[in-house]
N, CA, C, O and CB atoms as a CASP TS submission, in Angstrom:
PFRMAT TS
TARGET T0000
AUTHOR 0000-0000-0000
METHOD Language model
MODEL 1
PARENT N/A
ATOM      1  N   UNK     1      80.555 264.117  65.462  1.00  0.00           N
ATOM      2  CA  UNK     1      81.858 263.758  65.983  1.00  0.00           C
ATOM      3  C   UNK     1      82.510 265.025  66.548  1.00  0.00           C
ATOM      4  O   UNK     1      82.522 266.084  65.920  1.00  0.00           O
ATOM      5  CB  UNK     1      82.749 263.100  64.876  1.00  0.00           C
ATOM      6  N   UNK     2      83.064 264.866  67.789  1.00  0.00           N
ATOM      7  CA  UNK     2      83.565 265.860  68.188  1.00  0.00           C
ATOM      8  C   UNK     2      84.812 266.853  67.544  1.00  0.00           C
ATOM      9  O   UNK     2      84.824 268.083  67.493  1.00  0.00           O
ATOM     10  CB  UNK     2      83.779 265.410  69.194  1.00  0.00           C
ATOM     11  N   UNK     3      85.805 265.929  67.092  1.00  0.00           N
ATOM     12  CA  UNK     3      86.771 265.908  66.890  1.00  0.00           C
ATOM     13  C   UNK     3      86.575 267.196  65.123  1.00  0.00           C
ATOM     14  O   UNK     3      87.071 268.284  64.827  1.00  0.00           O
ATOM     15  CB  UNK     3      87.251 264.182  67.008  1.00  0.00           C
ATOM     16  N   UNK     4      85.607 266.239  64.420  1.00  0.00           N
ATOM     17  CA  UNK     4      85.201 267.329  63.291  1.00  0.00           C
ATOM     18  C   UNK     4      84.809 268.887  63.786  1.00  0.00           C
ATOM     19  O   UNK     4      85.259 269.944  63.343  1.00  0.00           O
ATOM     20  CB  UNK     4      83.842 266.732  62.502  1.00  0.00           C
ATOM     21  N   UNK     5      83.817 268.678  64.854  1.00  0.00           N
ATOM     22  CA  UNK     5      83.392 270.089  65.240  1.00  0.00           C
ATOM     23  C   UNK     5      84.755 271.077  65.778  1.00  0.00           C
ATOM     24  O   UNK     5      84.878 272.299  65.696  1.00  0.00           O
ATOM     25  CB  UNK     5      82.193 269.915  66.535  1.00  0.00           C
ATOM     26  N   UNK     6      85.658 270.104  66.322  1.00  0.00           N
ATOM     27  CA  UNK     6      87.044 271.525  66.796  1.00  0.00           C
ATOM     28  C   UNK     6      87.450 272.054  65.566  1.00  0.00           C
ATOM     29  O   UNK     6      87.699 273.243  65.366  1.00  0.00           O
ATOM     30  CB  UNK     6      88.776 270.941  67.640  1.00  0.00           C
ATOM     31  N   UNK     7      87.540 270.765  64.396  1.00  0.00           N
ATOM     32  CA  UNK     7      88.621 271.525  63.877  1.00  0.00           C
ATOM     33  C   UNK     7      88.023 272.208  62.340  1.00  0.00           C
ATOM     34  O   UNK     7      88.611 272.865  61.481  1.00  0.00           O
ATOM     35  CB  UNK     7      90.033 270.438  63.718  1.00  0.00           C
ATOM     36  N   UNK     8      86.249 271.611  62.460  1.00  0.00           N
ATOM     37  CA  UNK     8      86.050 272.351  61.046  1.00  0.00           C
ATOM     38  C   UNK     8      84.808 273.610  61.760  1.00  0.00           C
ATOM     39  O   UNK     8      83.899 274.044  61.053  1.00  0.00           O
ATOM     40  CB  UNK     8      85.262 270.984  59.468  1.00  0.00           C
ATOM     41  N   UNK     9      84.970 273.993  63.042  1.00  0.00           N
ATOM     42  CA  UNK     9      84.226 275.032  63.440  1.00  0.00           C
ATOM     43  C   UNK     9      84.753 276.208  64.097  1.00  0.00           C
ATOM     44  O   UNK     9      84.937 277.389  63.800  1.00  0.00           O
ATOM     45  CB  UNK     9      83.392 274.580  64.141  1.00  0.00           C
ATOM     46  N   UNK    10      85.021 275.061  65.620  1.00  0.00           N
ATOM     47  CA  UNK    10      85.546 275.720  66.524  1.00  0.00           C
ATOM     48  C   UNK    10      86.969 276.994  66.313  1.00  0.00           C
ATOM     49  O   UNK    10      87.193 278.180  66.554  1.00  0.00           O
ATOM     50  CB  UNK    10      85.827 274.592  67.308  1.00  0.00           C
ATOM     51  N   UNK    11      87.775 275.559  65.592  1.00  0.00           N
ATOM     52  CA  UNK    11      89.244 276.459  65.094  1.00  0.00           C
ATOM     53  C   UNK    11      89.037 277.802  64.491  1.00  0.00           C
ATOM     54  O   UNK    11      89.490 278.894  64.835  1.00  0.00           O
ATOM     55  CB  UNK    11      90.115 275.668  63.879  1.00  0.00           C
ATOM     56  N   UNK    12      88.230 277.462  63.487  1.00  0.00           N
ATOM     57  CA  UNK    12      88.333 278.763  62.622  1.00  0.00           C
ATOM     58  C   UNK    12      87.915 279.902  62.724  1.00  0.00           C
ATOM     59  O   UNK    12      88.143 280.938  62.099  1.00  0.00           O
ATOM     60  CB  UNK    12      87.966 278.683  61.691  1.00  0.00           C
ATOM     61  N   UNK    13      87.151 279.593  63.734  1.00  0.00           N
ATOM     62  CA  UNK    13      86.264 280.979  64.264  1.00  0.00           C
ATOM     63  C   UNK    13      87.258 281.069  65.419  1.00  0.00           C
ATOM     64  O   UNK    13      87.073 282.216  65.826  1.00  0.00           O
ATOM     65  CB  UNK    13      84.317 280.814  64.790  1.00  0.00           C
ATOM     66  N   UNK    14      87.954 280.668  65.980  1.00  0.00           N
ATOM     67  CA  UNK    14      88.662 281.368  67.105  1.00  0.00           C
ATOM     68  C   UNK    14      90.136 282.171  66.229  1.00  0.00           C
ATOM     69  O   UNK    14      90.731 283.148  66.686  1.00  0.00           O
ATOM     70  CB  UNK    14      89.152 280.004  68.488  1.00  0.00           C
ATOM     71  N   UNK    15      90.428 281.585  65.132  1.00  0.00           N
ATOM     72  CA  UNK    15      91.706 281.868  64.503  1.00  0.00           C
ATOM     73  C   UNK    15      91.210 283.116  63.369  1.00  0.00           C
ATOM     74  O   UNK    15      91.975 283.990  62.962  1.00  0.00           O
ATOM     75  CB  UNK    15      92.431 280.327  63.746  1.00  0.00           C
ATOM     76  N   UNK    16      90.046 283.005  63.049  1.00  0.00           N
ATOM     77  CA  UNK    16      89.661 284.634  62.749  1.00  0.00           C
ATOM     78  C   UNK    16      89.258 285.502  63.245  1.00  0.00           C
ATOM     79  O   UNK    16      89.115 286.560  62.632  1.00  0.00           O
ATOM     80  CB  UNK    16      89.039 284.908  62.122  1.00  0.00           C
ATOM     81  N   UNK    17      88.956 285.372  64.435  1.00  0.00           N
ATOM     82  CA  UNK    17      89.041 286.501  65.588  1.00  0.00           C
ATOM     83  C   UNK    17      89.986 286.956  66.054  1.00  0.00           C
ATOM     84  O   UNK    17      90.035 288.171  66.246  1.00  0.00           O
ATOM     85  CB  UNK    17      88.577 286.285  66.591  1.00  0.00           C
ATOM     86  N   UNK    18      90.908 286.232  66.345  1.00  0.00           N
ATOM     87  CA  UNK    18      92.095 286.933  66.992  1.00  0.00           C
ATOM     88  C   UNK    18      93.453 287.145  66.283  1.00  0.00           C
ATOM     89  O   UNK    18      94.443 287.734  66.717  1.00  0.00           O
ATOM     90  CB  UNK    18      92.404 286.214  68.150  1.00  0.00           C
ATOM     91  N   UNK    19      93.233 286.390  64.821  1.00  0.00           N
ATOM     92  CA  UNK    19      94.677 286.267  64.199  1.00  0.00           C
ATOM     93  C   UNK    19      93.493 286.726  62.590  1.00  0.00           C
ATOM     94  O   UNK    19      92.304 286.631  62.286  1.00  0.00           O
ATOM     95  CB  UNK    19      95.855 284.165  64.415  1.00  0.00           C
ATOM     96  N   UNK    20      94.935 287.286  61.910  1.00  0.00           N
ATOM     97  CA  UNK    20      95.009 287.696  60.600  1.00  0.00           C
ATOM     98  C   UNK    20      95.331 286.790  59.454  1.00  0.00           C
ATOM     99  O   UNK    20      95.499 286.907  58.240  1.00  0.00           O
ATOM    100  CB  UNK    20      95.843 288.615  60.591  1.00  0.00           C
ATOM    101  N   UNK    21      95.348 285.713  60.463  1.00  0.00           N
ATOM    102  CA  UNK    21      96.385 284.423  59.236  1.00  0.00           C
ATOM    103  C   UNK    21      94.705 283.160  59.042  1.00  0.00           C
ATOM    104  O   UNK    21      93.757 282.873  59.773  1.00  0.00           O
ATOM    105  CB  UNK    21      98.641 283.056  60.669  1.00  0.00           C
ATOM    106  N   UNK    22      95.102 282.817  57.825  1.00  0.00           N
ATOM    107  CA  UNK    22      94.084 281.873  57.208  1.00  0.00           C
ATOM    108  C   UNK    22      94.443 280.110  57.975  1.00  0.00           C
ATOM    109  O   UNK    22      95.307 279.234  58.010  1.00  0.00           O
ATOM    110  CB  UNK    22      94.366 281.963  55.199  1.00  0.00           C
ATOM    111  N   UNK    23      93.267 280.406  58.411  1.00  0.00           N
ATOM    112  CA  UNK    23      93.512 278.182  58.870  1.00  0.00           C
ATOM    113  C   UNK    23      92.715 277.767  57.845  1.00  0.00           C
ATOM    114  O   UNK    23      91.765 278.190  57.186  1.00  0.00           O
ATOM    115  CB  UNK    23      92.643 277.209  60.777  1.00  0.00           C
ATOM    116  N   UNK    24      93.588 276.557  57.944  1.00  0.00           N
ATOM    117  CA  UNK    24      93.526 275.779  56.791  1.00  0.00           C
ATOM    118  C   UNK    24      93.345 274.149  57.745  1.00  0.00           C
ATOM    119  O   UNK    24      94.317 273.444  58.019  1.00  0.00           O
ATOM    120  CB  UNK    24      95.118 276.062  55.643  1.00  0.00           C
ATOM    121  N   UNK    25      92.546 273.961  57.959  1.00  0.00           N
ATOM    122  CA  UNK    25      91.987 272.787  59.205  1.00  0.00           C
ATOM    123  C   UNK    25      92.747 271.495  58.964  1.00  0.00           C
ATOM    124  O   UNK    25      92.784 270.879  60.029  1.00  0.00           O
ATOM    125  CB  UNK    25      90.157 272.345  59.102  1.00  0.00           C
ATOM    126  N   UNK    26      93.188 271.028  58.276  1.00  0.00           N
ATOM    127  CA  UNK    26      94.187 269.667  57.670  1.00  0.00           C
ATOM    128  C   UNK    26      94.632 269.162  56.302  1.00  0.00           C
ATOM    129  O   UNK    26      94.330 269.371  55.127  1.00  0.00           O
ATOM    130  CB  UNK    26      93.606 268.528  58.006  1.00  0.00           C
ATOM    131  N   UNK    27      95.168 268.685  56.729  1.00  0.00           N
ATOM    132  CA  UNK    27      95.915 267.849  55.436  1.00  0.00           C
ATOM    133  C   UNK    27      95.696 266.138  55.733  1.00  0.00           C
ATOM    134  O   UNK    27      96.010 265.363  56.636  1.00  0.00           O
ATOM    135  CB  UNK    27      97.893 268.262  55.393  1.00  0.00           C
ATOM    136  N   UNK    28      94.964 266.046  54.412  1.00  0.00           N
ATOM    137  CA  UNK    28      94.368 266.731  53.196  1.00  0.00           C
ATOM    138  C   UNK    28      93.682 267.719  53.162  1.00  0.00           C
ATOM    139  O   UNK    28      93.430 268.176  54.277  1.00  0.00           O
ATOM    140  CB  UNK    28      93.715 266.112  52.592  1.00  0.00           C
ATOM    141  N   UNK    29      93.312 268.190  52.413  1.00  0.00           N
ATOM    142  CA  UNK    29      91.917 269.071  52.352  1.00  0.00           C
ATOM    143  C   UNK    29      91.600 269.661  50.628  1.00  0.00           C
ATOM    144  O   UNK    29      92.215 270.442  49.902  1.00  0.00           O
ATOM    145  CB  UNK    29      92.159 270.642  53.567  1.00  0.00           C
ATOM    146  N   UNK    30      90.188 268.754  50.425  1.00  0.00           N
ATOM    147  CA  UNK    30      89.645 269.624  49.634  1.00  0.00           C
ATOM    148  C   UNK    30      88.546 269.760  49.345  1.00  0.00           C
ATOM    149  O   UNK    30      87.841 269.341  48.427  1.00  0.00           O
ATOM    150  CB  UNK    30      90.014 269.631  48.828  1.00  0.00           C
ATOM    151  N   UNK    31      88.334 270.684  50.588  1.00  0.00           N
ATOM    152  CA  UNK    31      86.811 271.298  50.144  1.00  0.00           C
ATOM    153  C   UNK    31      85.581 270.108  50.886  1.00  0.00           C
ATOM    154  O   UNK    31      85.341 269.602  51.982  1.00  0.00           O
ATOM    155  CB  UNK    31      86.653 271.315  47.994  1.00  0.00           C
ATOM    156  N   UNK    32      85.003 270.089  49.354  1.00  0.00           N
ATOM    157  CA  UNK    32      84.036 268.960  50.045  1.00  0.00           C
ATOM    158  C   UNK    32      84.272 267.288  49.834  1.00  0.00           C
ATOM    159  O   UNK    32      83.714 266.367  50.430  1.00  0.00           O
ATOM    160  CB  UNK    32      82.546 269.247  49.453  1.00  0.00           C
ATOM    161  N   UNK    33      85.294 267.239  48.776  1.00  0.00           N
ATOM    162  CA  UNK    33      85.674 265.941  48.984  1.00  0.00           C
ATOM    163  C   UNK    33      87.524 266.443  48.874  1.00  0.00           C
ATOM    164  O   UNK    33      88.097 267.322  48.230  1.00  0.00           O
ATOM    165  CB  UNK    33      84.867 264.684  47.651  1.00  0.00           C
ATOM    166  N   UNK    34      87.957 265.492  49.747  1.00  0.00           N
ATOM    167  CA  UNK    34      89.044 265.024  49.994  1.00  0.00           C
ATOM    168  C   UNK    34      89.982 264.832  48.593  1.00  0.00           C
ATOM    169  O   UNK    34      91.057 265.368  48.321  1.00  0.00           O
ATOM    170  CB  UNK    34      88.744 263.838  50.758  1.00  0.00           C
ATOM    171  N   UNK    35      89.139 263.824  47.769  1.00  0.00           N
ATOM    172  CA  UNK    35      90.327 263.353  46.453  1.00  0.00           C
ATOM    173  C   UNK    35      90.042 264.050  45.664  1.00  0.00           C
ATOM    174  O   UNK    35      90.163 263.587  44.530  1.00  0.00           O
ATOM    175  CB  UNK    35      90.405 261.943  45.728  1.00  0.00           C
ATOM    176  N   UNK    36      89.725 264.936  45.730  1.00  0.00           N
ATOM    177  CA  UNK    36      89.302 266.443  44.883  1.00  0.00           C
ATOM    178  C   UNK    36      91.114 266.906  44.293  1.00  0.00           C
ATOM    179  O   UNK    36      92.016 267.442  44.937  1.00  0.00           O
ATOM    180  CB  UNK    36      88.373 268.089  46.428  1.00  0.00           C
ATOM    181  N   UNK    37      91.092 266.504  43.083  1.00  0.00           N
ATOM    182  CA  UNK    37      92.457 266.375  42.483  1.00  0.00           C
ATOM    183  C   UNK    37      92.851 268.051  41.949  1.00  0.00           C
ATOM    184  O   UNK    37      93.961 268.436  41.583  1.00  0.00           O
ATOM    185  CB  UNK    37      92.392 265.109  41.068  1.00  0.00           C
ATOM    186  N   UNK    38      91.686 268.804  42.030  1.00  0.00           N
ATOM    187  CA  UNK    38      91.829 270.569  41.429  1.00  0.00           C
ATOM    188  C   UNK    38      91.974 271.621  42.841  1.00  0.00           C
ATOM    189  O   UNK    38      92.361 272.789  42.793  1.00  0.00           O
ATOM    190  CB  UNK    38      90.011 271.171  40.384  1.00  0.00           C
ATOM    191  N   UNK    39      91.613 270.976  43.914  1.00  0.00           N
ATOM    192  CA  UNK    39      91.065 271.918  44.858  1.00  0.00           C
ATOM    193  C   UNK    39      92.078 271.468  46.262  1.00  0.00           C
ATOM    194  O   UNK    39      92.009 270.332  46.731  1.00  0.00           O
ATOM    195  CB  UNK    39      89.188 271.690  45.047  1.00  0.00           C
ATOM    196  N   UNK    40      92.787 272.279  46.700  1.00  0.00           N
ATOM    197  CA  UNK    40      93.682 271.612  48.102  1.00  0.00           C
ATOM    198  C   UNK    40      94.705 270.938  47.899  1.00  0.00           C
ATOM    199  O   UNK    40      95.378 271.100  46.881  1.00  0.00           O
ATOM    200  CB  UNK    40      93.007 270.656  48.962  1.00  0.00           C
ATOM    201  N   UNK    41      94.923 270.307  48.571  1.00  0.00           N
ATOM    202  CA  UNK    41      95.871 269.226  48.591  1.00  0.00           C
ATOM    203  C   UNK    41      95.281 267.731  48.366  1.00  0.00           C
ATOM    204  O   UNK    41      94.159 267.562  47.891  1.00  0.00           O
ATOM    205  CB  UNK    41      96.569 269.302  49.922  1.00  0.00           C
ATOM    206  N   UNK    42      96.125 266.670  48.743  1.00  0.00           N
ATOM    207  CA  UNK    42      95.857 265.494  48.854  1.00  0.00           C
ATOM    208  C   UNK    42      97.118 264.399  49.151  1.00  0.00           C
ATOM    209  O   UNK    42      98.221 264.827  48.812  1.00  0.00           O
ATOM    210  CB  UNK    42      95.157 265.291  47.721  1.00  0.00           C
ATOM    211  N   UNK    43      97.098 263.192  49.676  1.00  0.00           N
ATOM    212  CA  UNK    43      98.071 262.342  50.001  1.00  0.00           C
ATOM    213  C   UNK    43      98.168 261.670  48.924  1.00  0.00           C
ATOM    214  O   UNK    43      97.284 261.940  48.111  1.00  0.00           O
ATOM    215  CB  UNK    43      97.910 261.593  51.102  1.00  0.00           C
ATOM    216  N   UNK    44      99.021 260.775  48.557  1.00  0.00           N
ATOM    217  CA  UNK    44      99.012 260.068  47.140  1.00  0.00           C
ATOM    218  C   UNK    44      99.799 259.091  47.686  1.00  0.00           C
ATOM    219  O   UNK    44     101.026 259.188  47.723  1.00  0.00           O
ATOM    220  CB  UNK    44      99.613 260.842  45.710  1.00  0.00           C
ATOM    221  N   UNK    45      99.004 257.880  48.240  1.00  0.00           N
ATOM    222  CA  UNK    45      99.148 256.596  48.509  1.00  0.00           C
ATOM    223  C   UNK    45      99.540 255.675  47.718  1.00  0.00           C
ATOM    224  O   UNK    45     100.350 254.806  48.041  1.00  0.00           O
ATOM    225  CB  UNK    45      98.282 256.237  48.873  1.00  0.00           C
ATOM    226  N   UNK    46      99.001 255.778  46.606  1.00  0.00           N
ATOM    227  CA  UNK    46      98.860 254.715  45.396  1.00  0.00           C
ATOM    228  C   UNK    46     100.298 254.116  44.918  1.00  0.00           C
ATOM    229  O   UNK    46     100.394 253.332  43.974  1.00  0.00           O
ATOM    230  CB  UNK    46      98.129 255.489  44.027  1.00  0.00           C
ATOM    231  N   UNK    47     101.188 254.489  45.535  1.00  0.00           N
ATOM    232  CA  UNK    47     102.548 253.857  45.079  1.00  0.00           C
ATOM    233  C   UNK    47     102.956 252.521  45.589  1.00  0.00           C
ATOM    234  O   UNK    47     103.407 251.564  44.961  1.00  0.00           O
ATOM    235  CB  UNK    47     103.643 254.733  45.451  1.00  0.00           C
ATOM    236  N   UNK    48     102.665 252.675  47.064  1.00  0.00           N
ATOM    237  CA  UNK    48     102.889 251.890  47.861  1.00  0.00           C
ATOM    238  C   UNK    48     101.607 251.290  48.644  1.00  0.00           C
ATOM    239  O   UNK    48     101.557 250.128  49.046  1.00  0.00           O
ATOM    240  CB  UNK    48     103.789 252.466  48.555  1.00  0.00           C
ATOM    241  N   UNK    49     100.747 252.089  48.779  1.00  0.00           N
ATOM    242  CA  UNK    49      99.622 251.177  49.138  1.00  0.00           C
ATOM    243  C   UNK    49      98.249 251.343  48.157  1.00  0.00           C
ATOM    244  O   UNK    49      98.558 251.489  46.974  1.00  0.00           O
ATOM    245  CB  UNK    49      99.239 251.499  50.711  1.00  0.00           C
ATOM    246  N   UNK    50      97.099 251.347  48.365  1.00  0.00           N
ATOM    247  CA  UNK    50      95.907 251.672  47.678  1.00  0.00           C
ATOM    248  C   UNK    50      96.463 250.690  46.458  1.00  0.00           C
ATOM    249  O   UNK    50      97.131 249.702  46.765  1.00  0.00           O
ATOM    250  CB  UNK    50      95.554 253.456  47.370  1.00  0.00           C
ATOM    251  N   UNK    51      96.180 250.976  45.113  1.00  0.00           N
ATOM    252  CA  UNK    51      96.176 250.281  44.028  1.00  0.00           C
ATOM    253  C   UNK    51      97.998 249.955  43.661  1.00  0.00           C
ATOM    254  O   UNK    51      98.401 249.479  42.600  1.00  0.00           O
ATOM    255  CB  UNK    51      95.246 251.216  42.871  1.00  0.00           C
ATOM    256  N   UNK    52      98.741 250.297  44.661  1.00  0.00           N
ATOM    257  CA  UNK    52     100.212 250.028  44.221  1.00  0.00           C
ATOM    258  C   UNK    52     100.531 250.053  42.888  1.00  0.00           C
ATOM    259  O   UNK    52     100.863 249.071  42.225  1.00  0.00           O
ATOM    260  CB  UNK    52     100.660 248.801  44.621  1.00  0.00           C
ATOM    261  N   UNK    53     100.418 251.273  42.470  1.00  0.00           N
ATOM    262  CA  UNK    53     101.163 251.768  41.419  1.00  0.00           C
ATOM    263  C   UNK    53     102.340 251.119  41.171  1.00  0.00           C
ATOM    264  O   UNK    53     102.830 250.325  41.973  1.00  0.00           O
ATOM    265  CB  UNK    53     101.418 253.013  41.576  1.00  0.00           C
ATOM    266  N   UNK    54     102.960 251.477  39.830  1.00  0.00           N
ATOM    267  CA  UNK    54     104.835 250.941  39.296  1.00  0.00           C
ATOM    268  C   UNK    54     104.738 253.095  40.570  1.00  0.00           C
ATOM    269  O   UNK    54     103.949 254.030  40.707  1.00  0.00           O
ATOM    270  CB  UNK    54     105.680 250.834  35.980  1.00  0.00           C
ATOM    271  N   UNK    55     106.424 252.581  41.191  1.00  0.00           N
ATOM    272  CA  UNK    55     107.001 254.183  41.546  1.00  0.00           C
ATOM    273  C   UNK    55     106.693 254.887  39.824  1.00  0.00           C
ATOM    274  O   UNK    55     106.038 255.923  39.699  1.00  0.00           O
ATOM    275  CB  UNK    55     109.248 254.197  42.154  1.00  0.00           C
ATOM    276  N   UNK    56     107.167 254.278  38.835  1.00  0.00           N
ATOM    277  CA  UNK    56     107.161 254.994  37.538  1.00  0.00           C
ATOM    278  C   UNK    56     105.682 255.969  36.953  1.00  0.00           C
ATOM    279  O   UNK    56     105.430 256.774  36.056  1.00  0.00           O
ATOM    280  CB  UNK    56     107.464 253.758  36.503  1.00  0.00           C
ATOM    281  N   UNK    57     105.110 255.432  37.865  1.00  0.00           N
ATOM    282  CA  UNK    57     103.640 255.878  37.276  1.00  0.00           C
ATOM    283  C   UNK    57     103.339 257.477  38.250  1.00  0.00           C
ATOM    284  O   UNK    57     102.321 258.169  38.259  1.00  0.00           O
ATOM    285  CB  UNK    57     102.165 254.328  37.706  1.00  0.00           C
ATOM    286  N   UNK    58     104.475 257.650  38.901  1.00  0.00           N
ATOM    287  CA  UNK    58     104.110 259.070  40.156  1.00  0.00           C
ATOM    288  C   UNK    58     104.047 260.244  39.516  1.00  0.00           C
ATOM    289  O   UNK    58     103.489 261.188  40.076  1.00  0.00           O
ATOM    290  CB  UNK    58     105.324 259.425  41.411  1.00  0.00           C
ATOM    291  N   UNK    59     104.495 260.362  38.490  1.00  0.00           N
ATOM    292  CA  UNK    59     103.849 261.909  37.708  1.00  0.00           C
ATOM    293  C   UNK    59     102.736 261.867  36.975  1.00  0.00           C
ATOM    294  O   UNK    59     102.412 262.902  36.394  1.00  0.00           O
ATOM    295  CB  UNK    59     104.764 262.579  36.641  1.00  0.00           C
ATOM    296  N   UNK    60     101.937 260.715  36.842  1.00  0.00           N
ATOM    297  CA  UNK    60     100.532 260.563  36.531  1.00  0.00           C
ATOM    298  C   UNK    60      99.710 260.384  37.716  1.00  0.00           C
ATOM    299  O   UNK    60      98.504 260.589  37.578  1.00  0.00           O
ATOM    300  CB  UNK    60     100.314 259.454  35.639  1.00  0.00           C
ATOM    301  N   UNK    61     100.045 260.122  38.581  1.00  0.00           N
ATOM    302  CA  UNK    61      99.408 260.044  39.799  1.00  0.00           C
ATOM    303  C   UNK    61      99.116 261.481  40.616  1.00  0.00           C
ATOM    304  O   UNK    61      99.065 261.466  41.846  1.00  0.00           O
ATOM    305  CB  UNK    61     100.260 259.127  40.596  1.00  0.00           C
ATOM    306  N   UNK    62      98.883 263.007  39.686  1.00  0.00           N
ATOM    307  CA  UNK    62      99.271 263.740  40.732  1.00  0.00           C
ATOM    308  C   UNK    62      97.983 264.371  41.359  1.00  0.00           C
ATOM    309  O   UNK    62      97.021 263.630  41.156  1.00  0.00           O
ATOM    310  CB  UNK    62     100.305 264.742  40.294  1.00  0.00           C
ATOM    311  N   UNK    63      97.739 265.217  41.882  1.00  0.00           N
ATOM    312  CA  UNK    63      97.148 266.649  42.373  1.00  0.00           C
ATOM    313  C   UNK    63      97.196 267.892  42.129  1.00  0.00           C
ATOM    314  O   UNK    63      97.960 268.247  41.231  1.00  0.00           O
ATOM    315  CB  UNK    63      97.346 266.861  43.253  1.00  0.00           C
ATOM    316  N   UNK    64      96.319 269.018  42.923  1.00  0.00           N
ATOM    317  CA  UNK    64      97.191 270.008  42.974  1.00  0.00           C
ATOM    318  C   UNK    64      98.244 270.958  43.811  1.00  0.00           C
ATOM    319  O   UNK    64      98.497 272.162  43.775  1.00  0.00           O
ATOM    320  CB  UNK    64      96.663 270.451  42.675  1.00  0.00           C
ATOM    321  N   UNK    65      98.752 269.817  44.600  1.00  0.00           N
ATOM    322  CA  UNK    65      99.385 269.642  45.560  1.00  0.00           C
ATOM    323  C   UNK    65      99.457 268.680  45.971  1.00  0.00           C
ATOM    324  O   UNK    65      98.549 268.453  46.770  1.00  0.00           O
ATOM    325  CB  UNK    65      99.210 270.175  46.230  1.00  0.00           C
ATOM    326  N   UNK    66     100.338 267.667  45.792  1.00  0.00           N
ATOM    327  CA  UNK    66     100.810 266.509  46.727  1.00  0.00           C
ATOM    328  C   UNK    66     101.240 266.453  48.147  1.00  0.00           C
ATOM    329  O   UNK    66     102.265 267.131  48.216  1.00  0.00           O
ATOM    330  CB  UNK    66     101.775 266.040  46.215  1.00  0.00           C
ATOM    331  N   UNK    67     100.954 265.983  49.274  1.00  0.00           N
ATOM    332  CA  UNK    67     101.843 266.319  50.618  1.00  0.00           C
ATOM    333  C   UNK    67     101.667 265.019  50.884  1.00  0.00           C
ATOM    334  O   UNK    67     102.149 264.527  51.904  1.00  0.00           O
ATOM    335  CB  UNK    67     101.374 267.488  51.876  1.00  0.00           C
TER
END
């Protein structure tokens, strides 16, 4: 897919060549899987869609980083 190759190749090698700053290719991200709850970020759907959580249940629902 093209779209993978810009942004998990292309980007990063152009943004460590010319810049000092760390890319970080998207959000989510972790690593090699996505719902990787220790590593990156992650979206946390489950309130409102996916398994529709109670809202009450959102501090058990977390990451290590929510966005």
């Amino acid at each position: 897919m093209i779209s993978r190759q810009i942004y998990e190749v292309i980007l990063p090698e152009v943004v460590e060549r010319l810049s000092t700053i760390f890319y970080h290719r998207s959000s989510p991200y972790g690593g090699v899987d996505t719902k990787d709850k220790t590593v990156g970020d992650l979206h946390q759907w489950n309130v409102w869609h996916g398994t529709q959580e109670p809202w009450a249940n959102w501090d058990i629902l977390k990451g290590r980083f929510v966005s």
